[in-house]
N, C-alpha and C positions, 0 to 999 in steps of 0.2 A: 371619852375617847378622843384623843386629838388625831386632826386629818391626816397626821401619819404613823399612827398605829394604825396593826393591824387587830381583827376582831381577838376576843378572849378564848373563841373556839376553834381557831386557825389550830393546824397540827400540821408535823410532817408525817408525810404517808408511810414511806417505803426506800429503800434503800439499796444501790445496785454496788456491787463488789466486781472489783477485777481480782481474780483469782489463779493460781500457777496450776490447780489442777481440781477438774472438778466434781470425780466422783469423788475425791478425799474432802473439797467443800459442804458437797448435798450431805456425805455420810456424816459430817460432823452437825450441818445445822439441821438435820433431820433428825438423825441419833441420838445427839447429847443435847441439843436443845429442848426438842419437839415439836419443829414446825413440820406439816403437811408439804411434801411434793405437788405444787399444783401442774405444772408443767414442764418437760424437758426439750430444749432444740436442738437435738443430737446433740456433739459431745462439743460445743460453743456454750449453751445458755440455760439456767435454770431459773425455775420459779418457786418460792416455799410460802408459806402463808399459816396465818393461825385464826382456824376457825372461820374458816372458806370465803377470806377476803380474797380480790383477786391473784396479789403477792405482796410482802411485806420486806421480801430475802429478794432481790434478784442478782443473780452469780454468774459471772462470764468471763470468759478464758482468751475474748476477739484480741485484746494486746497484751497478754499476759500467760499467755502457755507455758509451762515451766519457768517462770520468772521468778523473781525474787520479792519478799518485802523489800519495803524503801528502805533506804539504810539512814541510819540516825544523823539528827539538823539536817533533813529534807522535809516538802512541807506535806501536807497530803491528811489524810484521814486520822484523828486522834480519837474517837471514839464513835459510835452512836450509841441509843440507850434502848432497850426493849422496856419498855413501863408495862408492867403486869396491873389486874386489874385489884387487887388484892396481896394483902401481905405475905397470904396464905401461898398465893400462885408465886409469888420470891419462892419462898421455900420448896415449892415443890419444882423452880429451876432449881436450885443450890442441892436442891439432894439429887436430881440428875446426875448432875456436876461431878458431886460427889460419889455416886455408883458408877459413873463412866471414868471415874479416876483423872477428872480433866482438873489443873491447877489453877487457881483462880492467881490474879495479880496483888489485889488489896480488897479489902470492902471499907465503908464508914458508914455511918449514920451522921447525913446532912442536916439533921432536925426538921428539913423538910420534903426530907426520903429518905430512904434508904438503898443502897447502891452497894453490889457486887461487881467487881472488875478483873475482866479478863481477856485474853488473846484468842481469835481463830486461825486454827492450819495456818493461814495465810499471815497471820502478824498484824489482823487489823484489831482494832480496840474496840471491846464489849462491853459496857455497863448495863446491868438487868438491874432495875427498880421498879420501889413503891413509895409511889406519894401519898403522904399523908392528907387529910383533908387540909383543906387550904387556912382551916380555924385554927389550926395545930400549927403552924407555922410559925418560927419564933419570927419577932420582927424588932426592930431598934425605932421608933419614932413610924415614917410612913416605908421606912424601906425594911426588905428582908436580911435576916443575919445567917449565914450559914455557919456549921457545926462541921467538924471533924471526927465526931466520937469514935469509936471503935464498933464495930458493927456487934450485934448482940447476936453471935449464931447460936448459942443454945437458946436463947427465947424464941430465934426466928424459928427454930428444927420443931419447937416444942410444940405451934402451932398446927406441925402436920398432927401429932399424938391428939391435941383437943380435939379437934376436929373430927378423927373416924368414932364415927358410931359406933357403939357398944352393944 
């Protein structure tokens, strides 16, 4: 590691949204996602979480009550990613997705994940992924190559059917 990298265990934690409204926020990342409500601060500020970190979602309305998304070549938020811990847990966001009627934007297969993309209420950009082990990774010499393929939803869906016990 050179002295200015950071370590290979650094993460980002959590992520706060301005929001135009925000029962229609909690109800989407609650509902159709399935993060936990950890906290609410009257009708300003929420908190959502998965698996009772403290929050992972925070949602506030302080300059942005009935606002607008940014409007297009402004600079601002292009996506975050929810990395699931399993390929399995992909599919079991995408079949959410898919029982809540909510439309996704693209998916691919990176070669070194896999990645569903989409919009919240508010127009900010979602990528839910899974990374593959880091031994799966295609790479060119000492650098990594990434892939475009077209995401495999039937083999991803197929993993929920293996999976229930008979």
């Amino acid at each position: 590691m050179s002295s200015g990298s950071l370590p290979a265990q650094t993460r980002i934690g959590h992520v706060h949204l301005r929001v135009a409204d925000l029962d229609r926020a909690i109800s989407f990342y609650r509902d159709v996602m399935g993060f936990d409500l950890v906290a609410r601060l009257g009708e300003d500020a929420a908190f959502l979480s998965a698996g009772g970190y403290h929050h992972h979602i925070g949602l506030n309305t302080w300059m942005s009550k009935g606002g607008s998304p940014p409007a297009p070549g402004t600079t601002g938020l292009y996506h975050f990613a929810i990395n699931y811990p399993t390929r399995r847990d992909l599919a079991v966001a995408f079949r959410r997705l898919l029982d809540n009627e909510w439309s996704i934007d693209g998916a691919s297969d990176h070669g070194t994940h896999e990645a569903i993309y989409l919009h919240d209420p508010d127009g900010n950009g979602i990528e839910l992924a899974w990374d593959r082990d880091q031994s799966e990774w295609p790479r060119r010499g000492e650098g990594l190559t990434f892939t475009r393929r077209p995401l495999d939803f039937d083999g991803l869906l197929a993993g929920l059917e293996e999976s229930v016990p008979r």
